[in-house]
C-alpha positions as a LaTeX table, in Angstrom:
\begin{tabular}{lrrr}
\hline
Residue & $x$ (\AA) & $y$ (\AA) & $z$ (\AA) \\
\hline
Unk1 & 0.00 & 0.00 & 0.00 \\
Unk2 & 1.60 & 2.72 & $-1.07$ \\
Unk3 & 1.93 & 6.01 & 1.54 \\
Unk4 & $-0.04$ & 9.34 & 1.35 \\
Unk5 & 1.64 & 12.41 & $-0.27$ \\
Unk6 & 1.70 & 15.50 & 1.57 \\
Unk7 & 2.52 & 18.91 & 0.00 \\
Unk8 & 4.60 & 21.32 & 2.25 \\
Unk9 & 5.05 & 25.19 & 0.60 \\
Unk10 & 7.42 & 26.74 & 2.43 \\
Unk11 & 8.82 & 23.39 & 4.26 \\
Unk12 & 12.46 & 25.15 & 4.73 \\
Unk13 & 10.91 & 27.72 & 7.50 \\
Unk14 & 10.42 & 26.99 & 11.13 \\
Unk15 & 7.07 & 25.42 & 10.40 \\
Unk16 & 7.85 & 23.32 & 7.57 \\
Unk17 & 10.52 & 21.67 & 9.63 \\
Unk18 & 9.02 & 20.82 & 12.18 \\
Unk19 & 6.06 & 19.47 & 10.49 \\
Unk20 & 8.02 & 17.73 & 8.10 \\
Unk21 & 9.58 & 16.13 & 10.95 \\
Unk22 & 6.21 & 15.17 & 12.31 \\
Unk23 & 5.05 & 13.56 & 9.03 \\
Unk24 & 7.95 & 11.84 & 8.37 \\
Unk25 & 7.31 & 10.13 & 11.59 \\
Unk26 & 3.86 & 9.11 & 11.21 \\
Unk27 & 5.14 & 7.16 & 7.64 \\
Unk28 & 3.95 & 10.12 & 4.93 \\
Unk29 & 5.63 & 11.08 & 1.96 \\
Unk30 & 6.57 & 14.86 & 2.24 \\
Unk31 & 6.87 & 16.81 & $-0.92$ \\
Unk32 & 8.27 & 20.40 & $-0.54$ \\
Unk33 & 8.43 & 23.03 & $-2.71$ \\
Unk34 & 11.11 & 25.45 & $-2.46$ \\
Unk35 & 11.65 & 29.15 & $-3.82$ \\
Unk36 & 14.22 & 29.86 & $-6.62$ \\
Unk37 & 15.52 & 32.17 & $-4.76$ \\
Unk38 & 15.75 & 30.80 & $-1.45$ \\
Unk39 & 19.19 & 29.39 & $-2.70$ \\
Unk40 & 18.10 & 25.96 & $-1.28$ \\
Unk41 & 18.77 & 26.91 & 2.14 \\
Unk42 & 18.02 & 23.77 & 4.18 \\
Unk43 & 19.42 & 24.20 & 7.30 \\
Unk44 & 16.45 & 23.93 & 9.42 \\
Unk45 & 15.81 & 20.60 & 7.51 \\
Unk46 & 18.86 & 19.48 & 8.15 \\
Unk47 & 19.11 & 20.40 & 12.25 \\
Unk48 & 16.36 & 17.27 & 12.13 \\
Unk49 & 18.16 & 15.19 & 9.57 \\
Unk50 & 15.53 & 14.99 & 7.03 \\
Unk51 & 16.63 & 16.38 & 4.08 \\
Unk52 & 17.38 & 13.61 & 2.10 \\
Unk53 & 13.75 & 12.29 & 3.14 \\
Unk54 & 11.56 & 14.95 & 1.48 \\
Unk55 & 11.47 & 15.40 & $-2.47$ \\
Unk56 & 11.83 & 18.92 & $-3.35$ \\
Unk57 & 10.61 & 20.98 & $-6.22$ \\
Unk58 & 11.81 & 24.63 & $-7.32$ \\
Unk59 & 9.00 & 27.31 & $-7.93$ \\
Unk60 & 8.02 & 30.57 & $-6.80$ \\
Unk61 & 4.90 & 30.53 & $-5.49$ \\
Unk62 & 3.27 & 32.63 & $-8.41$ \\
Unk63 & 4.24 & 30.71 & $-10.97$ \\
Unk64 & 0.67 & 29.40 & $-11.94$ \\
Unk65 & 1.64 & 26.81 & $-14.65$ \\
Unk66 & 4.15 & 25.46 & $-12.79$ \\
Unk67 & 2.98 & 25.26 & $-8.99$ \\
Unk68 & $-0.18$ & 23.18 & $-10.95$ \\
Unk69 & 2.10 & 21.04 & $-13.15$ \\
Unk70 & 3.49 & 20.18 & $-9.39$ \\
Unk71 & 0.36 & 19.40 & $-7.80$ \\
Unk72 & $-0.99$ & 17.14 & $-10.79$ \\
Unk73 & 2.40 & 15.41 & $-11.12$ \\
Unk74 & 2.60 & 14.52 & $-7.06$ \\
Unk75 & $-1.61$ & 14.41 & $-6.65$ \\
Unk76 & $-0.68$ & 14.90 & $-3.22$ \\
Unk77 & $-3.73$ & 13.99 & $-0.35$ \\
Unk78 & $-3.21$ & 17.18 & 1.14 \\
Unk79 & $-1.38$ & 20.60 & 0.84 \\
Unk80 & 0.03 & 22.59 & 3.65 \\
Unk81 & 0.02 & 26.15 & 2.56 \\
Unk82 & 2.94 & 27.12 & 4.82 \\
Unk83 & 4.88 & 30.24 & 3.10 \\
Unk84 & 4.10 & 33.76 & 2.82 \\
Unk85 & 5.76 & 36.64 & 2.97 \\
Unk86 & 5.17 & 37.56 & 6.63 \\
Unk87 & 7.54 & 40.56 & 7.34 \\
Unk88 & 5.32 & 43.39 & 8.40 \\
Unk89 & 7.67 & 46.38 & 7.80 \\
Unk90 & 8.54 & 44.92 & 4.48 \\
Unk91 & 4.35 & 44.40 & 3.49 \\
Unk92 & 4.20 & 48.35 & 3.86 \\
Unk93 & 7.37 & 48.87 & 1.09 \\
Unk94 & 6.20 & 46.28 & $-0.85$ \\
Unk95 & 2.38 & 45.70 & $-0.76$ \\
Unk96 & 1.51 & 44.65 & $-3.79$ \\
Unk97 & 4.53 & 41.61 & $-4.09$ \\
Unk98 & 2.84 & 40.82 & $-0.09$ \\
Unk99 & $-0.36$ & 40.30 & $-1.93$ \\
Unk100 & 0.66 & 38.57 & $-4.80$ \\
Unk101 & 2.32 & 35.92 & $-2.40$ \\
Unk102 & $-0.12$ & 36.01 & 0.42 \\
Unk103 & $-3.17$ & 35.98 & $-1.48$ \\
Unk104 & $-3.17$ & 35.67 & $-5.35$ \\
Unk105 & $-0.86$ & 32.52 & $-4.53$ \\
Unk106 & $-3.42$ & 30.71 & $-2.65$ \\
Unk107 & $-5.83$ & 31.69 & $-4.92$ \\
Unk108 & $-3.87$ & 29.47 & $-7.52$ \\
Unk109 & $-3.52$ & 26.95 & $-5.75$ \\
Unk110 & $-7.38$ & 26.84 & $-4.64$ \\
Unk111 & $-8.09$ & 27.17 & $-8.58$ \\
Unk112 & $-6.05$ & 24.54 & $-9.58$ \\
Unk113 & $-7.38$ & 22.15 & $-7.74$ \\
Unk114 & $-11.12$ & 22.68 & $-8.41$ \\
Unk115 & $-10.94$ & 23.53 & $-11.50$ \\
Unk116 & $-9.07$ & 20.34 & $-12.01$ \\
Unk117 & $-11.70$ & 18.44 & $-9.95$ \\
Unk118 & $-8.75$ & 16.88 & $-7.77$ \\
Unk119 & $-9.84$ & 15.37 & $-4.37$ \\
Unk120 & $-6.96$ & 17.63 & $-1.86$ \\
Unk121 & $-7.35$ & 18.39 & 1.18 \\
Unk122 & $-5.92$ & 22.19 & 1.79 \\
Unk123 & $-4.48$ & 23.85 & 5.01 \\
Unk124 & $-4.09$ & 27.96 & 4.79 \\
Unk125 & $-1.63$ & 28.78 & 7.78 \\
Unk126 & $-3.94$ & 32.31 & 8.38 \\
Unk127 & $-2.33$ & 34.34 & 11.35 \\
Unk128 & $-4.13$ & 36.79 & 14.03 \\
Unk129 & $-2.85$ & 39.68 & 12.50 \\
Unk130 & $-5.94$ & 39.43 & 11.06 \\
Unk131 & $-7.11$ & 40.59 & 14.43 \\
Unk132 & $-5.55$ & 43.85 & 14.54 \\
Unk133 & $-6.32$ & 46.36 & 17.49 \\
Unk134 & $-9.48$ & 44.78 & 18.82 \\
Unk135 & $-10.97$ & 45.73 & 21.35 \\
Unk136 & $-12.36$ & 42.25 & 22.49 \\
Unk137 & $-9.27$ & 40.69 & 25.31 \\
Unk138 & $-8.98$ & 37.01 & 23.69 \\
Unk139 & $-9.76$ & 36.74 & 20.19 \\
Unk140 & $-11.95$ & 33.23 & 19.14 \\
Unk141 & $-12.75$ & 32.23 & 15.46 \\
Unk142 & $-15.47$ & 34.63 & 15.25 \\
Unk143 & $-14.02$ & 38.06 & 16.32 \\
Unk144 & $-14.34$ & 40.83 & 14.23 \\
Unk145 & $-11.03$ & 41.48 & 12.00 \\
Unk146 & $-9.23$ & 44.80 & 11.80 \\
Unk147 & $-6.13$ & 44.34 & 10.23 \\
Unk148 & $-3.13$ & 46.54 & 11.06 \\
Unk149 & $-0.91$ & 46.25 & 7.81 \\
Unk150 & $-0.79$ & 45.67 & 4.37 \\
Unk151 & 0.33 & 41.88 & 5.80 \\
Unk152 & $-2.50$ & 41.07 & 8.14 \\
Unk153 & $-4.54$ & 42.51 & 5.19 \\
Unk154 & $-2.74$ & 39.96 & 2.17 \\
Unk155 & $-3.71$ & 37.23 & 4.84 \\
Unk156 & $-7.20$ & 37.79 & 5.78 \\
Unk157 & $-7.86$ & 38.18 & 2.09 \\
Unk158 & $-6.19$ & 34.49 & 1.78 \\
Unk159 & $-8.48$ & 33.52 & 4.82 \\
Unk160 & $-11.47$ & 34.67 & 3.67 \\
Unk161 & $-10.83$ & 33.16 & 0.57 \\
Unk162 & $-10.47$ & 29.54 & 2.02 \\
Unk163 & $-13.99$ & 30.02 & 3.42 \\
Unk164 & $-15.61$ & 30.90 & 0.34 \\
Unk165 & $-13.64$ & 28.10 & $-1.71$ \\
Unk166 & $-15.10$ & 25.42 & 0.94 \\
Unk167 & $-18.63$ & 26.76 & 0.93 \\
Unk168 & $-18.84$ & 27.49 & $-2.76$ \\
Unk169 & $-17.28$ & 24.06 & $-3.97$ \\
Unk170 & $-17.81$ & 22.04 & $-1.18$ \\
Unk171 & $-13.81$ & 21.13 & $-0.50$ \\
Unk172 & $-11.98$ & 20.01 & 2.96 \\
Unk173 & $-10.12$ & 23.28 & 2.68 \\
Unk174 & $-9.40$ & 25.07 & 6.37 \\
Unk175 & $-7.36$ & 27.55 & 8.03 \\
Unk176 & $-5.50$ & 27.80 & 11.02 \\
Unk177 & $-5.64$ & 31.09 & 12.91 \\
Unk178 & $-2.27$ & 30.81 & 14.38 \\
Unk179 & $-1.01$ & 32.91 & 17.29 \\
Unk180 & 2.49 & 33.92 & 17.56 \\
Unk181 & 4.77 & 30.81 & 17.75 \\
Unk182 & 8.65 & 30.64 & 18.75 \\
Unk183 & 11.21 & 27.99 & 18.84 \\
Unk184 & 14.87 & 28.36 & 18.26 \\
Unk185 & 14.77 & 28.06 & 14.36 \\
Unk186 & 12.73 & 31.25 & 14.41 \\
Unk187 & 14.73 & 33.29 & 11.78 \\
Unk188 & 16.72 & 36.53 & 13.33 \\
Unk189 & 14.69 & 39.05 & 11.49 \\
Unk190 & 11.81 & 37.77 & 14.14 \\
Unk191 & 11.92 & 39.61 & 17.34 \\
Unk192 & 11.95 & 36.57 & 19.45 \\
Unk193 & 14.96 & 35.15 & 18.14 \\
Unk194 & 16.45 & 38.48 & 18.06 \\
Unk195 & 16.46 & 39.45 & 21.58 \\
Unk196 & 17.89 & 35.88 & 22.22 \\
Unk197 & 20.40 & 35.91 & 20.10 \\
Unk198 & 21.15 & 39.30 & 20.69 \\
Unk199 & 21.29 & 38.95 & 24.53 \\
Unk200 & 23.46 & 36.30 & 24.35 \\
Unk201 & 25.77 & 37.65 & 21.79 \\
Unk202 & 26.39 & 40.14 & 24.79 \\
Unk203 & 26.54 & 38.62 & 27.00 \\
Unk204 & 29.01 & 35.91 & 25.72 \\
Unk205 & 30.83 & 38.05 & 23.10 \\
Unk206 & 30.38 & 41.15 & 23.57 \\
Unk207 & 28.37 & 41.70 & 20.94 \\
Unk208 & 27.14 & 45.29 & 20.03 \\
Unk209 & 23.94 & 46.81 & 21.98 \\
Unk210 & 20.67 & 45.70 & 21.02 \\
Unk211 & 17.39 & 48.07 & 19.22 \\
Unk212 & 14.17 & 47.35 & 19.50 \\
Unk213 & 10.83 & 49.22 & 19.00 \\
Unk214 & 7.84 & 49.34 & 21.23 \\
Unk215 & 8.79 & 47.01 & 24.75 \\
Unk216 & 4.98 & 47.41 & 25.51 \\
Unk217 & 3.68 & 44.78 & 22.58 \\
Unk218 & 1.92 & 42.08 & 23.92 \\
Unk219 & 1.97 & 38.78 & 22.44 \\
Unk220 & 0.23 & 35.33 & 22.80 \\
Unk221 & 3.32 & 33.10 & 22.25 \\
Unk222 & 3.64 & 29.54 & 21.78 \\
Unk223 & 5.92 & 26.61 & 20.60 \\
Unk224 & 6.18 & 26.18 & 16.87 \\
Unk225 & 6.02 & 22.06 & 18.02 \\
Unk226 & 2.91 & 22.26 & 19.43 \\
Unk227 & 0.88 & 24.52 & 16.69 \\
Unk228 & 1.67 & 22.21 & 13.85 \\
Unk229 & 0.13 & 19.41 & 15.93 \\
Unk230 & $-2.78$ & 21.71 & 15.61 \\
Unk231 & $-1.94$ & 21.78 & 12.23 \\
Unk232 & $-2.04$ & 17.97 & 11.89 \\
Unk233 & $-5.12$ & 17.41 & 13.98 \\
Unk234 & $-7.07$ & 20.03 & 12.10 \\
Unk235 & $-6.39$ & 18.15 & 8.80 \\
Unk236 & $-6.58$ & 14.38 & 10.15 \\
Unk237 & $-8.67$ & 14.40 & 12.89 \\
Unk238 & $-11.45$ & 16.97 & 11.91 \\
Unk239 & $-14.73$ & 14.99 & 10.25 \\
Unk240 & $-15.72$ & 18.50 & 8.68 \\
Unk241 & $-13.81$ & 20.98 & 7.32 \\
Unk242 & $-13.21$ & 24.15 & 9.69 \\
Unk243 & $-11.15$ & 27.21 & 10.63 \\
Unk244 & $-9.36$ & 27.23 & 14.25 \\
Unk245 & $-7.89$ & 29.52 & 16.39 \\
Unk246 & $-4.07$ & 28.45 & 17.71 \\
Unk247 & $-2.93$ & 30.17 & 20.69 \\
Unk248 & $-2.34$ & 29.83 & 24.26 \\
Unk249 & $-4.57$ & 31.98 & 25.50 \\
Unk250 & $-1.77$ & 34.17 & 27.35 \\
Unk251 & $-0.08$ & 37.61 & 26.33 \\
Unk252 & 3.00 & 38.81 & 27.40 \\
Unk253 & 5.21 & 41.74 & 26.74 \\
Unk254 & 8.45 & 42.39 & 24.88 \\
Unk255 & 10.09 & 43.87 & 28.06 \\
Unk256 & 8.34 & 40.29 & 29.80 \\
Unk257 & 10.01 & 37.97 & 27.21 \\
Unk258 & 13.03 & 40.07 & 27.87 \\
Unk259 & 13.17 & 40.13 & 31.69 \\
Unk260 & 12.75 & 36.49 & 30.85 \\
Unk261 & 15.92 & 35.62 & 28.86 \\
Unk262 & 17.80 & 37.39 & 31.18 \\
Unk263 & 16.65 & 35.65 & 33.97 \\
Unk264 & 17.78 & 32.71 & 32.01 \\
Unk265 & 21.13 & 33.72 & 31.83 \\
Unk266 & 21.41 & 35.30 & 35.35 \\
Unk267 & 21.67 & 38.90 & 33.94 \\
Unk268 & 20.02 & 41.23 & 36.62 \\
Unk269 & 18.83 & 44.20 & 34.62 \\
Unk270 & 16.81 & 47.77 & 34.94 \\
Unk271 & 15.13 & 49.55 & 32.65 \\
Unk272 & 15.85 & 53.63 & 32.86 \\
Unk273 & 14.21 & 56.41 & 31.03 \\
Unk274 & 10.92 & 56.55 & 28.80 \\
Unk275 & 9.52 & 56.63 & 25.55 \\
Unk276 & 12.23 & 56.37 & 22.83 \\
Unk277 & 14.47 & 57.28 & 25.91 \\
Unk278 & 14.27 & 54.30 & 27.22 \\
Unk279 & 17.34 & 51.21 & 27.58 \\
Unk280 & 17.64 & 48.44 & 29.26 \\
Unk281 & 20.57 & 47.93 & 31.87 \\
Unk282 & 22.63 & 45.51 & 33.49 \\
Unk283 & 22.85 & 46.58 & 36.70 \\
Unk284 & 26.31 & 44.50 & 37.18 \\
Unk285 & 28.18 & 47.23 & 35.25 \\
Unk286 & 25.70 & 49.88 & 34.54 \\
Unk287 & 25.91 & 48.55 & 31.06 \\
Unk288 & 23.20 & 49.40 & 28.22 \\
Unk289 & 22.33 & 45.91 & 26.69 \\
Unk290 & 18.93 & 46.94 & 24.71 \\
Unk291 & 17.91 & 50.62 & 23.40 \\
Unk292 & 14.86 & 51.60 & 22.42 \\
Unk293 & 14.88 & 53.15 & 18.40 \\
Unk294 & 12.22 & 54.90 & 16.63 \\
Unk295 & 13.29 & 52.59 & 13.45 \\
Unk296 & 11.65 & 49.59 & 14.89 \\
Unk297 & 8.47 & 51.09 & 15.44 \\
Unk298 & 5.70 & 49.70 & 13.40 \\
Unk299 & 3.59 & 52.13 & 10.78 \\
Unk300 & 0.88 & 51.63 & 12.40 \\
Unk301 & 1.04 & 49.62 & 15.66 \\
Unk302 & $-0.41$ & 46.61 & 16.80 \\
Unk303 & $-0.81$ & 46.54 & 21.06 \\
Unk304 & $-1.70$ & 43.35 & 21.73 \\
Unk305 & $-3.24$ & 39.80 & 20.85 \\
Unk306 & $-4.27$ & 36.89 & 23.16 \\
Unk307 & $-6.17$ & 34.18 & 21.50 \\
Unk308 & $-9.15$ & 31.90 & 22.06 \\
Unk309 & $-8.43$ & 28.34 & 21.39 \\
Unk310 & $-11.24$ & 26.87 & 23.10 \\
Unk311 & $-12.67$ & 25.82 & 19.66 \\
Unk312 & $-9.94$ & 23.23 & 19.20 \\
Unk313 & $-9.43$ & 22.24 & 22.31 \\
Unk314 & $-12.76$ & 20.91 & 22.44 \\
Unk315 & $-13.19$ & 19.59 & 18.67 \\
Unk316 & $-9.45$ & 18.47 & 18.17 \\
Unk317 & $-8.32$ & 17.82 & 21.79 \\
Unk318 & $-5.40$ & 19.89 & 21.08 \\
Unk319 & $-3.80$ & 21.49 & 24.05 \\
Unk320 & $-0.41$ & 23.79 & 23.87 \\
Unk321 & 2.32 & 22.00 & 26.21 \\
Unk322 & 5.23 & 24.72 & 26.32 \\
Unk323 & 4.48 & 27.74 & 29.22 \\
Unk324 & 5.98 & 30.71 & 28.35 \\
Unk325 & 8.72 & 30.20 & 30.45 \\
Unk326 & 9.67 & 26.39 & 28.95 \\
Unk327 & 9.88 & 28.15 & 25.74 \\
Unk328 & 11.75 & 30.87 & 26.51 \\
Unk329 & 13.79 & 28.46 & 28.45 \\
Unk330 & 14.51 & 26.18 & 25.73 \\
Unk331 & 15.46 & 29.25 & 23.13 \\
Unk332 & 17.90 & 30.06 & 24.85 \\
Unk333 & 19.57 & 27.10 & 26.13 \\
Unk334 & 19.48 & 26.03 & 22.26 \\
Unk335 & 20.73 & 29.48 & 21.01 \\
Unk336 & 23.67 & 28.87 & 23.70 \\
Unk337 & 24.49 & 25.31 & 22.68 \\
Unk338 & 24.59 & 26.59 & 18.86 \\
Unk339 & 27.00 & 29.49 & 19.74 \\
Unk340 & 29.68 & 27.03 & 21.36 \\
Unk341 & 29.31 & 24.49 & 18.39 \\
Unk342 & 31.74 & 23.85 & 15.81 \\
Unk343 & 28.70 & 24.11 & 13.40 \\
Unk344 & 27.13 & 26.87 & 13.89 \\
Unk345 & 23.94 & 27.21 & 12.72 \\
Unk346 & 22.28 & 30.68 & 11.05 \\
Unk347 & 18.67 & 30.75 & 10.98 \\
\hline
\end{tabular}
């Protein structure tokens, strides 16, 4: 009996490796599809030894003819809809390339397989972006939206899409509203990884001072290990075809996650002054370790998101099993590990 195909776009990022890894264990064959210009960076592939496991195809996502010619010639049972561009500060320079990846993509690949009459299952990895500034504490699957960026915009157009798709053709196509989810092959350009990197570039290298934007953001942060379990569960365990909110139902602040990693570390700090003023301190030797910097302030800022995941929890059984401080914990004692290896890894 030969073993279910599963379709992975953008199975190089954080995501795609770990649910590649997941897959691979439960006996599927993973198909991913990687950009042209991504020069085949597999390093997060490789960190789990998998690489030579998954069959790999070259396309940008936009590439109509070819991302179907792909999906006829693998007929894969379902298709994980992992990449996007999902910088925010970049959506707002380049809106219209964030759209034409975010949504026009998925849009294809929605096309392509109804208008081809093929029998895939789809999974749109939707984010609460979508959310924006609402006023409603924890957001559940059927809060109002009020997207923030040009970003959170490209994606609720994607999510809204995958409704209208299901109801109007009668497909197993769903989305996962995913909440902000860490793990230490969270690229540097994400502010998790940053301040833990950065914080321990100081600390053990003496590594220039680190600038962030607002320390007042409040996130609802989980492991990247536990949300594509989600992932999994809403594709394989669901009996109808639905959208579901990821999170862990706590927020926390950048200065938190901060106070956080260097607790881990044993770096007492303070934080002195206000406003763009402000810096963080280690009180040790009076030393500025973080500054605040008008750069990394977002066009139009987002405050804060907490989710509502009681939807899944229920349906799915699906449960987050990283705290806050287990991931934080592990982030860094991973970042620290890769810093003293002879390989060193760059995410």
């Amino acid at each position: 009996m030969s073993k279910k195909k599963i379709l992975i776009t953008g199975i190089n990022g954080q995501d795609g490796a770990y649910l590649s890894k997941y897959l691979l264990e439960k006996n599927f064959d993973v198909i991913g599809i990687l950009r042209r210009s991504s020069s085949y960076k597999l390093q997060r592939l490789d960190y789990f030894n998998i690489s030579d496991k998954i069959k790999f195809y070259h396309s940008e996502l936009n590439e109509y003819r070819n991302i179907e010619r792909i999906i006829l010639e693998t007929k894969p049972a379902i298709i994980y809809n992992l990449a996007a561009q999902s910088l925010v500060e970049y959506s707002f320079e380049n809106p219209a390339y964030s759209f034409d990846i975010n949504f026009s993509s998925v849009l294809n690949m929605l096309d392509i397989i109804v208008r081809n009459n093929l029998d895939i299952k789809f999974f749109q990895a939707s984010t609460s972006e979508m959310f924006g500034n609402s006023k409603l504490d924890k957001k559940n699957e059927i809060a109002r939206f009020n997207p923030t960026s040009p970003y959170a915009i490209s994606k609720l157009s994607a999510h809204q899409l995958i409704k209208n798709y299901r109801d109007s053709y009668n497909k197993f196509f769903c989305s996962g509203i995913l909440f902000n989810h860490e793990s230490f092959l969270r690229g540097r350009e994400f502010v998790t990884k940053k301040i833990v990197n950065g914080i321990i570039n100081i600390y053990y290298n003496k590594g220039p001072v680190l600038k962030l934007g607002n320390l007042d953001s409040r996130r609802d942060w989980g492991h990247a290990e536990d949300y594509i379990i989600a992932m999994y569960k809403i594709m394989h365990k669901s009996k109808l075809p639905d959208d579901y909110v990821v999170a862990t139902g706590k927020s926390y602040s950048i200065r938190d996650f901060i106070k956080k990693v260097c607790d881990c570390i044993d770096i007492k700090i303070k934080f002195v002054g206000k406003g763009l003023n402000e810096k963080c301190v280690d009180t040790k030797n009076n030393k500025t370790i973080i500054k605040v910097d008008k750069k990394y302030f977002r066009a139009n800022e987002l405050h804060r998101l907490k989710g509502n995941a009681n939807k899944i929890k229920k349906k799915l059984n699906w449960k987050p099993t990283f705290t806050f401080n287990k991931l934080v914990e592990e982030m860094v004692k991973k970042e620290i590990e890769n810093l003293s290896s002879k390989n060193n890894i760059f995410f």
